[in-house]
C-alpha positions in Angstrom: 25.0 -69.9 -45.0 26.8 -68.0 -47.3 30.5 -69.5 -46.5 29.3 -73.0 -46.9 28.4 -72.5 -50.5 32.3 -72.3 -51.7 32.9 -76.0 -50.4 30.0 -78.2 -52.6 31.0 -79.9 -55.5 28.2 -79.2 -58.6 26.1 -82.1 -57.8 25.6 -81.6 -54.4 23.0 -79.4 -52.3 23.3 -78.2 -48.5 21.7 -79.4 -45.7 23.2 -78.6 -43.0 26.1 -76.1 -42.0 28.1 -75.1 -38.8 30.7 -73.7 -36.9 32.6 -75.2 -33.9 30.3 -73.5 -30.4 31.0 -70.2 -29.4 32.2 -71.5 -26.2 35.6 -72.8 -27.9 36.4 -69.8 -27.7 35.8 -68.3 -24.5 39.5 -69.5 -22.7 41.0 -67.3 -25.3 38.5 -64.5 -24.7 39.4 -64.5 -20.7 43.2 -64.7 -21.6 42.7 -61.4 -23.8 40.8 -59.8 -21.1 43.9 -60.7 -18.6 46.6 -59.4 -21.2 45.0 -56.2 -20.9 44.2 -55.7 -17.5 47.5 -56.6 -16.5 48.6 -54.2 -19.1 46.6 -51.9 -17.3 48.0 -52.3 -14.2 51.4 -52.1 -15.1 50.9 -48.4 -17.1 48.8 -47.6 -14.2 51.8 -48.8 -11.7 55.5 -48.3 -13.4 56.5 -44.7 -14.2 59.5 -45.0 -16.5 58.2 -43.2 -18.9 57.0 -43.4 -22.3 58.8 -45.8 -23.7 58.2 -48.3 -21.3 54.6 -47.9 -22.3 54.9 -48.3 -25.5 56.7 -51.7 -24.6 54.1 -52.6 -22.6 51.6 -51.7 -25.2 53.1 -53.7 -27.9 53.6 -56.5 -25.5 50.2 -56.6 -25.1 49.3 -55.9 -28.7 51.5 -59.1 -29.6 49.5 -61.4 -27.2 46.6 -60.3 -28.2 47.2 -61.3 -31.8 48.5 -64.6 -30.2 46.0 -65.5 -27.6 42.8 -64.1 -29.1 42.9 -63.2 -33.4 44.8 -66.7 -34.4 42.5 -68.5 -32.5 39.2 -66.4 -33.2 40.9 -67.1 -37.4 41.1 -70.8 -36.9 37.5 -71.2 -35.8 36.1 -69.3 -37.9 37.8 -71.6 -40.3 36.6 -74.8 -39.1 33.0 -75.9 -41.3 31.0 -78.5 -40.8 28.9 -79.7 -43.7 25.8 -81.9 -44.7 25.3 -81.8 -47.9 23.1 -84.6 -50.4 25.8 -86.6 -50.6 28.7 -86.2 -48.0 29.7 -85.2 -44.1 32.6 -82.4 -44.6 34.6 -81.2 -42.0 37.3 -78.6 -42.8 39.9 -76.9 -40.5 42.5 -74.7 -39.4 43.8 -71.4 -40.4 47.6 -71.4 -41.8 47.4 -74.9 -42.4 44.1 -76.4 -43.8 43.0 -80.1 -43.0 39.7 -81.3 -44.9 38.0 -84.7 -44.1 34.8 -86.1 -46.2 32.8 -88.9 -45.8 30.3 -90.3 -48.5 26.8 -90.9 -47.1 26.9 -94.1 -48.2 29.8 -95.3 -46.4 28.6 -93.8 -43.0 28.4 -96.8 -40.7 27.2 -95.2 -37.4 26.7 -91.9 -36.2 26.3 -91.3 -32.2 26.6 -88.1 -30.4 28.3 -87.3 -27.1 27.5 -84.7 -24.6 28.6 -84.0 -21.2 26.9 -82.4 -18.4 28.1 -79.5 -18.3 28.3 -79.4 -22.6 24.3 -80.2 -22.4 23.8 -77.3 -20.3 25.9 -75.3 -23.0 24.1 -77.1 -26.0 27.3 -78.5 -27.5 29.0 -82.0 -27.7 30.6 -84.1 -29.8 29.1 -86.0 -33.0 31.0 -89.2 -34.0 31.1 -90.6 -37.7 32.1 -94.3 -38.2 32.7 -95.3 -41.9 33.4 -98.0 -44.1 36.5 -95.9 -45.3 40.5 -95.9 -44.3 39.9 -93.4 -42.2 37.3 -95.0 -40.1 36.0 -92.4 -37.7 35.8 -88.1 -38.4 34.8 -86.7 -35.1 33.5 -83.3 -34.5 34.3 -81.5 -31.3 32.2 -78.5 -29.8 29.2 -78.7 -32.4 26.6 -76.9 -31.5 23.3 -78.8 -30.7 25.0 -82.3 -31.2 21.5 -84.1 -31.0 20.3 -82.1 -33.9 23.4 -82.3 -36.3 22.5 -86.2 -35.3 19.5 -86.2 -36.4 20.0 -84.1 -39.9 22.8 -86.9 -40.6 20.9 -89.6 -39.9 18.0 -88.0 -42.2 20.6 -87.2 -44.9 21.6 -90.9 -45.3 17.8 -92.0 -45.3 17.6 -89.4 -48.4 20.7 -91.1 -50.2 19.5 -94.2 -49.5 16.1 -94.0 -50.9 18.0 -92.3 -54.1 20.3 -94.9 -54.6 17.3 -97.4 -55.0 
């Protein structure tokens, strides 16, 4: 995946990259769709002329940007990374948070998935490590079980290379 590439360090390879599930954004997507229908409705209902639409317009313009581009930037922000030698996790759009674990400090990694987010395939992987920051959790991944499973193989690989 070509945007993963930028966030290795010389040393390491990938093996495994992600984006938050498409479904984290699908509240924002239905918001959007109601900004413009009731946009609709009001050019299709008030008759005070031009200027009122073009108030209405760039009201719904300026929601859109809110409700739908700033979100649809931050997720396409957030990466999550396996590489040979660490669990990555980076974050946000106008403010950036990064998070990395060493595979060899990775104490436990479990996996949770709800109902309705097993229906969607998406969950939540948990890291525990022998760090200061303890525990990186990552929300909406897509196929949890699988991302669970690559970890898990990742740190047999470091583990074998460290002997």
């Amino acid at each position: 995946m070509g945007y993963a590439e930028r966030y290795l360090a010389d040393d390491e390879e990938l093996v495994y990259a992600t984006r938050q599930h498409w479904t984290e954004l699908f509240t924002e997507f239905v918001l959007l769709v109601l900004v413009w229908l009731v946009a609709g409705v009001l050019f299709w209902l008030l008759d005070f002329g031009p200027a009122a639409d073009y108030v209405v317009a760039g009201l719904a313009v300026i929601a859109s940007l809110w409700l739908w581009l700033i979100p649809l930037l931050a997720w396409r922000g957030t990466v999550y990374l396996v590489t040979s030698k660490r669990i990555y996790r980076r974050s946000g759009f106008l403010t950036k948070t990064e998070h990395s674990i060493p595979l060899s400090r990775i104490n436990d990694v479990s996996f949770r998935a709800t109902l309705w987010e097993r229906i969607l395939h998406e969950g939540t992987v948990s890291i525990q490590s022998a760090s200061e920051h303890g525990l990186l959790t990552l929300k909406h991944v897509p196929d949890p079980e699988h991302l669970n499973e690559v970890i898990n193989q990742a740190m047999d690989v470091e583990e074998h290379r460290a002997q």
